[in-house]
N, C-alpha and C positions, 0 to 999 in steps of 0.2 A: 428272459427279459420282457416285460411289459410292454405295449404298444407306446406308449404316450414317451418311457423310457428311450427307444429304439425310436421315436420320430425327433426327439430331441436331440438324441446323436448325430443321427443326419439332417438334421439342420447347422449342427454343429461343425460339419465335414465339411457342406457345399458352405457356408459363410466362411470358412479358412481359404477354399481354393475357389470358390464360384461353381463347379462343376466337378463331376464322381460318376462314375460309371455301377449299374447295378452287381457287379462282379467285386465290384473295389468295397463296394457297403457290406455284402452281403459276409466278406470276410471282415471287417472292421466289427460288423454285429455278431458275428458268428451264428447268422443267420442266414434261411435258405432264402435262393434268388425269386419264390415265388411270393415269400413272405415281405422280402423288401419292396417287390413291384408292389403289390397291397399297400404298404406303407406310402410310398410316392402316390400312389392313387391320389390316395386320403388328402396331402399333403397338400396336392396338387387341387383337391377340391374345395379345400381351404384358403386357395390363394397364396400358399408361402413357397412354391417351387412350380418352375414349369418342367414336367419331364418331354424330355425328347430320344431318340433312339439308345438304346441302349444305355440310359444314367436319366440322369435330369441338374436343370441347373439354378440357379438364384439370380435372376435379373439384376441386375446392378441399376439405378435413375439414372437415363441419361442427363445433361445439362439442357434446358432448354433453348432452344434454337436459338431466339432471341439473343441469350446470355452465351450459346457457344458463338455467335457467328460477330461477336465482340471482343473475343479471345484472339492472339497472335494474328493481328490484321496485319500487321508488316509481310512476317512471314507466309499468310494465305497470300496475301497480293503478290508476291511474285511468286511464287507456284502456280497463282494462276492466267498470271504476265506469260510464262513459260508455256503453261497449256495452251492457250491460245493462239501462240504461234503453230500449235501441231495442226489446227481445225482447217483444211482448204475450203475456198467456194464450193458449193456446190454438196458438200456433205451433210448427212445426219448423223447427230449428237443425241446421246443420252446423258440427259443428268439429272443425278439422284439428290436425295435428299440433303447431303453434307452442307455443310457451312462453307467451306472450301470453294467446293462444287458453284456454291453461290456468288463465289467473288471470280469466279470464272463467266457466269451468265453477265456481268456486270460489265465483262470486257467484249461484249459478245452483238455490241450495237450493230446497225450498219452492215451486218455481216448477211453476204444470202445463203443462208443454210437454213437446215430444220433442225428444230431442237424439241424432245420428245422428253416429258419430267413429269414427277409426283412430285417436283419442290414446288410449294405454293409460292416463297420467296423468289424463284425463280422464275415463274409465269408472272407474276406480279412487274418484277422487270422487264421483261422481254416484251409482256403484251402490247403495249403501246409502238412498238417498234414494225412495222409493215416490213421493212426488208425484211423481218425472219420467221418462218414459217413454225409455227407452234403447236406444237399435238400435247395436254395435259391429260396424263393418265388418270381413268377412274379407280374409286374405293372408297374407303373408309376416311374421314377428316381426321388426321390424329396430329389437332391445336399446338400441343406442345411441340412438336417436334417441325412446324409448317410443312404436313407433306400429306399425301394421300399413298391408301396401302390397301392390302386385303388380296383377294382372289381376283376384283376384280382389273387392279392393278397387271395381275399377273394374266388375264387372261389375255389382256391390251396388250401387252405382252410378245405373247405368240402371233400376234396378229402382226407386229412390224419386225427392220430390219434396220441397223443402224449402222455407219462405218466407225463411229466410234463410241466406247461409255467413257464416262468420264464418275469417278466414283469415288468418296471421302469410306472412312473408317473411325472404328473407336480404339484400334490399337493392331501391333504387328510386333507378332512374336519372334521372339529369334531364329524361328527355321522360316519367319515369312511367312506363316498364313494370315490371313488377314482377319480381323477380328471383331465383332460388331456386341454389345451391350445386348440388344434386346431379338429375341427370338423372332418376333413378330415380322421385323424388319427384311430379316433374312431372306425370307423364297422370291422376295420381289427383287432382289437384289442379284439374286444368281441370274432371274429370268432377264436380269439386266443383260448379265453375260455371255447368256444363251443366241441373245438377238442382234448380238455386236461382232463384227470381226475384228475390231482389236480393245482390248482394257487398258484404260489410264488411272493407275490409283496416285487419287494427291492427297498426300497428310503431311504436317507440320513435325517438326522433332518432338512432340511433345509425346506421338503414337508410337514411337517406339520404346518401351513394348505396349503402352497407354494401359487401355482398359477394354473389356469384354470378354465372353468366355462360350460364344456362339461364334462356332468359323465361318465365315461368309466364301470363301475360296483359300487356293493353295495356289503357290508362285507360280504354278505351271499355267494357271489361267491368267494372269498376268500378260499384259505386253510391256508398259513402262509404266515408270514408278517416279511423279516428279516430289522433291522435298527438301527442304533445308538442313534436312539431318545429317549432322557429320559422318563421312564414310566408316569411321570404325565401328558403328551400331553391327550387332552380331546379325541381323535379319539380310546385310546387306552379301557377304557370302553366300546365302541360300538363296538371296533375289539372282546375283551369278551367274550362280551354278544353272537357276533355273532358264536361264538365256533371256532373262528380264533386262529394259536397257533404263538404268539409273541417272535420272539427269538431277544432278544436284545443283540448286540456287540459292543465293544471298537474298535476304543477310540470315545468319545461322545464333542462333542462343549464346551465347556466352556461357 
C-alpha cells in the first residue's frame, strides 16, 4: 500500500472514533508498527493529527468560550449555586478554564479565600473584589478559549497548594473518565489535581458522554461530581463504585 494511501486510511479511522492506538492501525493497514509511527509523524507534521502515547488523535474545535459559557446558564447556575456552598473561609481554590467553573467565580464575591486560575473570565471577575486573594497563572494567551496554558502554567503549578479544584470538562464517558477535546489543555489540568487535596468536577447533562477523546483523569481522582444529570446516565455507576459523592441539582433537561 502506498504512503499517501495508508495516510488516508488513517485519517479515515481517527475521524470515525477521534482516537486509534498504533497497534490498532498497524493491523487495520496491515502494516508494521514502525511504518505507521512514520506515517503519524508525517501527519502530525502536517497538522492533521496530534500523536500522543501510544496512537494519536484528531482534535475536535472546541466552542468558543464566549459561545460555550452562554450555553445551559440555568443549569451551570445552580451547579454552581451548589459548589459554592462546599468552598469554607479561609480556603484556596483552583479554577480552571470551564465555562461552569466561571459561573462559580461569579458566586464567589465577598468571600475571603484565594483563588488560583488560568481563566481570564474569571480574573476578570474576581479582580475588583479585595476580599479575595487572587493568584493568575502564567503561559500562553490562548483568546479563544479565555485562559492561559503551556509549561508555564504548569510550572506555577508545582509551586502551590490548593484545598480545593474545582474543574469543567468536554464529556464523561460511561466508565467516568473524564474527557477533554484538546490535548494542549490536558497536563495543566492534571497539575491541577496534583496540587489539590480534593477534585470537584461540574458539568451540565449535556457531558454526559459529550465530547473529547484526550482523558484528562479517571473517577478514582475524583472527590465530587456536582450536575444536573439524571442518575440513570451509565457514568454514574462507575462515579459509585469509585467512592465519588454525586450531588445532583435542579433543574434537569427535559
Amino acid at each position: 500500500m502506498l504512503a499517501e494511501q495508508r495516510h488516508q486510511l488513517i485519517l479515515q479511522v481517527l475521524r470515525s472514533g477521534g482516537t486509534a492506538t498504533v497497534t490498532d492501525l498497524a493491523g487495520r493497514l496491515e502494516a508494521s508498527a514502525a511504518t505507521v509511527r512514520r506515517d503519524l509523524l508525517k501527519l502530525e507534521e502536517d497538522g492533521l493529527l496530534t500523536r500522543v502515547h501510544g496512537g494519536a488523535v484528531i482534535e475536535e474545535d472546541p466552542a468558543p468560550f464566549t459561545e460555550a459559557a452562554e450555553a445551559q446558564l440555568d443549569a451551570k447556575d445552580a451547579i454552581a449555586a451548589k459548589a459554592a456552598t462546599m468552598i469554607e473561609d479561609g480556603q484556596s481554590v483552583i479554577l480552571d478554564s470551564g465555562s461552569t467553573v466561571y459561573r462559580l467565580a461569579r458566586r464567589l464575591h465577598g468571600r475571603r479565600i484565594t483563588v488560583i486560575t488560568n481563566n481570564l473570565a474569571v480574573y476578570e471577575e474576581l479582580v475588583p473584589d479585595e476580599n479575595v486573594e487572587l493568584m493568575l497563572l502564567g503561559g500562553m494567551v490562548i483568546r479563544d478559549s479565555r485562559m492561559l496554558d503551556g509549561f508555564m502554567a504548569e510550572d506555577n503549578l508545582r509551586q502551590v497548594h490548593a484545598d480545593w479544584f474545582f474543574m469543567g470538562a468536554c464529556g464523561v464517558r460511561a466508565g467516568a473518565q473524564v474527557m477533554d477535546t484538546t490535548v494542549a489543555e490536558v497536563p495543566a489540568r492534571r497539575a491541577m489535581i496534583a496540587a489539590s487535596d480534593k477534585v470537584a468536577l461540574l458539568v451540565d447533562d449535556t457531558k454526559f458522554p459529550g465530547t473529547g477523546m484526550v482523558k484528562i483523569c479517571d473517577p478514582e481522582d475524583l472527590d465530587v461530581v456536582v450536575t444536573n444529570a439524571l442518575s440513570s446516565t451509565a457514568a454514574w455507576t462507575a462515579l459509585e463504585e469509585a467512592g465519588v459523592i454525586v450531588m445532583r441539582v435542579s433543574p434537569v433537561r427535559a
